[in-house]
C-alpha positions as CSV (number, residue, x, y, z in Angstrom):
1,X,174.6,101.2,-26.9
2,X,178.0,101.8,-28.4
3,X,176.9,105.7,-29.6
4,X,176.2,106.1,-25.5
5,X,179.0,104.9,-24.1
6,X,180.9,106.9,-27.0
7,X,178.9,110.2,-26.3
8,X,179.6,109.6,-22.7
9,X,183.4,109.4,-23.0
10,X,183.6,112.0,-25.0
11,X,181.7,114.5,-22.5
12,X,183.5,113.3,-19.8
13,X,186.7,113.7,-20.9
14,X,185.8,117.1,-22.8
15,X,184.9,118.3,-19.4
16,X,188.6,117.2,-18.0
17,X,190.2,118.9,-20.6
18,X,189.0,122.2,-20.5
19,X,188.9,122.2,-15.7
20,X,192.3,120.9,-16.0
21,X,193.8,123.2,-18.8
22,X,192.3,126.2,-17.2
23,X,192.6,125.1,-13.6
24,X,196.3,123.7,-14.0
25,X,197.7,126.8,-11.5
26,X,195.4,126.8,-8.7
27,X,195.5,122.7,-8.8
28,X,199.0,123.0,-8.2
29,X,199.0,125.8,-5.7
30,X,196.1,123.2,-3.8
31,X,199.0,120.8,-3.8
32,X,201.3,122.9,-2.3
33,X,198.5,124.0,0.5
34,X,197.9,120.5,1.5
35,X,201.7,120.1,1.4
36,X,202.5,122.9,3.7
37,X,199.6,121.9,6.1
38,X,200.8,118.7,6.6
39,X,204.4,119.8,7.1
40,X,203.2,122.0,9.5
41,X,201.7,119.2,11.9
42,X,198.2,119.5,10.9
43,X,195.5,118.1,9.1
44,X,192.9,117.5,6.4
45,X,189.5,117.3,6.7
46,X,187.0,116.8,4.4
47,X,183.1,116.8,3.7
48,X,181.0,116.3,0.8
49,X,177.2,115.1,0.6
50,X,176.1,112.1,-1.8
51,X,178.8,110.8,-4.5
52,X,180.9,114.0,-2.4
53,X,180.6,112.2,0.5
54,X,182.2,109.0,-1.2
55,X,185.0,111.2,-2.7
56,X,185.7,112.8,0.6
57,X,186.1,109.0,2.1
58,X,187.8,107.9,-0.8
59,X,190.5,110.9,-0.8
60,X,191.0,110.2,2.7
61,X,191.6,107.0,2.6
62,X,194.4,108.1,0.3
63,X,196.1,110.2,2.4
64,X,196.3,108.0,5.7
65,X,197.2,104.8,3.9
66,X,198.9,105.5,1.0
67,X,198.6,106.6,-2.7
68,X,202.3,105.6,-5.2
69,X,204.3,105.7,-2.3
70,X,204.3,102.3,-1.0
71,X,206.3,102.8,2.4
72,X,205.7,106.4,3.8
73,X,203.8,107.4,7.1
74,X,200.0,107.7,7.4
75,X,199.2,111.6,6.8
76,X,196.0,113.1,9.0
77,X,192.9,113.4,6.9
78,X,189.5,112.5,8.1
79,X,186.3,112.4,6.2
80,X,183.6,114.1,8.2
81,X,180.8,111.6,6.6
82,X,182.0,108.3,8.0
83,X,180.5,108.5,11.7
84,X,176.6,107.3,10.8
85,X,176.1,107.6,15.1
86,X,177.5,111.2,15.1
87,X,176.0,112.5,11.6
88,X,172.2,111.5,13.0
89,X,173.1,112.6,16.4
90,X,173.6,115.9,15.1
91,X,171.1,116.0,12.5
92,X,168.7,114.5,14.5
93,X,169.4,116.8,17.6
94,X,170.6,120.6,15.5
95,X,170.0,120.0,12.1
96,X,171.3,118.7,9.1
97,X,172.9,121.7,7.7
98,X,175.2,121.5,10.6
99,X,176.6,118.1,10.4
100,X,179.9,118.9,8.8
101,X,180.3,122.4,10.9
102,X,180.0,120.9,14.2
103,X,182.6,118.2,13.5
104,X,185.1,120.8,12.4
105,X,184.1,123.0,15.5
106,X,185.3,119.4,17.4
107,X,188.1,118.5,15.3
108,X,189.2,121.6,13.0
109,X,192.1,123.4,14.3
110,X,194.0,126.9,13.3
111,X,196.2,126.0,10.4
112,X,193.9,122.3,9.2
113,X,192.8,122.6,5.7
114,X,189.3,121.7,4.7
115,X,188.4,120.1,1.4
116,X,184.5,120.9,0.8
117,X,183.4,118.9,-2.2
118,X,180.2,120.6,-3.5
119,X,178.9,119.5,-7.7
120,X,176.7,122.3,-7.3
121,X,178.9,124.7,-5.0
122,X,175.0,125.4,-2.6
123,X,174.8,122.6,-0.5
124,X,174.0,124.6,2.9
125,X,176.1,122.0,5.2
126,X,179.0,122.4,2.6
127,X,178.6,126.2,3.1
128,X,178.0,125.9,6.9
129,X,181.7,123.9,6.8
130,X,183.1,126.4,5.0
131,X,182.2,129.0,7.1
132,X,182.8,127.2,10.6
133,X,186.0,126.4,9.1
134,X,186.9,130.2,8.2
135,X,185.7,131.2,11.9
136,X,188.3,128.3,13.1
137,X,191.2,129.9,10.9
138,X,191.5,126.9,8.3
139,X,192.3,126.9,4.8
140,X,189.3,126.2,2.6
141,X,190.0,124.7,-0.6
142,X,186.5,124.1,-3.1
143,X,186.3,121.1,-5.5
144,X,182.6,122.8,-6.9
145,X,181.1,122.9,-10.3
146,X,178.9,124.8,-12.2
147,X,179.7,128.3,-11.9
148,X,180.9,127.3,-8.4
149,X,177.8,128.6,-6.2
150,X,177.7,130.1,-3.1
151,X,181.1,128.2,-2.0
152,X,183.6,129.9,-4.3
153,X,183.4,133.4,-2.6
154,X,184.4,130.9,0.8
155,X,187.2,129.0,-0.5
156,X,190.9,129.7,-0.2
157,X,191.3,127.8,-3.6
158,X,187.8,127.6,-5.6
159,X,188.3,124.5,-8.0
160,X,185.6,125.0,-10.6
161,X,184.7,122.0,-12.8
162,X,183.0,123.9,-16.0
163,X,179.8,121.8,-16.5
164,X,176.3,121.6,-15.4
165,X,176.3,117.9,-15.9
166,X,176.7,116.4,-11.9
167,X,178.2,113.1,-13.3
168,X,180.9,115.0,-15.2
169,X,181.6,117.2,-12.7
170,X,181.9,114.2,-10.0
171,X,184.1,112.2,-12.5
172,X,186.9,114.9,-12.6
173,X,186.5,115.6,-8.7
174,X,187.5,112.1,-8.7
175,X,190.5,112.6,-10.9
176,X,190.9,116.0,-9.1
177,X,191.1,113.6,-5.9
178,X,194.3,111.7,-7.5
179,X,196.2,114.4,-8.9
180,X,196.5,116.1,-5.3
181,X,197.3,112.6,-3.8
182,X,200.1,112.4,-5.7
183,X,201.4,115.6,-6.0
184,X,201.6,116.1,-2.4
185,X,203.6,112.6,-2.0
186,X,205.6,113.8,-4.8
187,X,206.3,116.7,-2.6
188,X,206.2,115.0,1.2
189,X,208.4,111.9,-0.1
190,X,210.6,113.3,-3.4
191,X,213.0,109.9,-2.0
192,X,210.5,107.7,-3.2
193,X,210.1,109.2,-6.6
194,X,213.8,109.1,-7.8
């Protein structure tokens, strides 16, 4: 069992190395985005399907209670997978691929940011996000993998994890997840980080 759980660690954080050395810029210009969006008085939204989904919730969570800082206000960012009565409403009713899109049509506003989590970049309801969010003037920024699919060419920011290897890709989304946490607190609340 030792060899696996070596192999394992060793993929996984091969596969960090190389998205965040040749991702570095763009992870930092997604920082400032999300920054600037919230300084602006608006909001983050996210969507994801599967482990995505739990990253988007997770990332959330984040942002409206609180990442290092431990006394700053709650910043707007809402997970569009949480609402189980409003997800089978609208799959049930439209169709699945529209979950996420119709919730930004509600919610998404000029200016918002979305964060569309994707492992394979071609999940349609991810793309149908993206593209309701373009249509609704929001900045789109991509955590994907692979060679980024179909949601690259949408995204503001396209954040490209290098592997074919879905539980690789979702483990450095999740770090992904942190590293913007942080550096938009660093950014929102410098006071706290002196």
């Amino acid at each position: 069992m030792s060899e696996l759980i070596a192999r394992i660690v060793a993929e996984s954080i091969e596969v960090k190395r190389r998205f965040f050395t040749e991702s570095g810029r763009e992870i930092e210009r997604a920082g400032r985005v999300i920054a600037e969006v919230i300084r602006s008085g608006c909001k983050i939204l996210l969507c994801g399907n599967g482990g995505s989904a739990a990253d988007a919730q997770h990332i959330a969570g984040e942002f409206v209670n609180r990442f290092i800082c431990a006394d700053r206000r709650a910043l707007p960012a809402l997970a569009l997978s949480t609402d189980g009565s409003i997800l089978t409403c609208i799959a049930n009713d439209t169709a699945f691929d529209r979950v996420f899109a119709r919730q930004i049509e509600a919610f998404g506003a000029p200016g918002d940011v979305l964060i569309a989590i994707s492992t394979s970049g071609d999940s349609p309801n991810v793309i149908a996000a993206a593209l309701q969010a373009r249509m609704q003037e929001m900045k789109i920024i991509g955590f994907l993998g692979r060679d980024g699919g179909r949601m690259a060419s949408l995204c503001d920011i396209a954040l490209i994890v290098p592997s074919a290897n879905t539980q690789r890709i979702q483990e450095t989304h999740n770090l992904l997840g942190h590293i913007l946490c942080e550096m938009v607190e660093r950014q929102l609340f410098p006071e706290q980080f002196s």
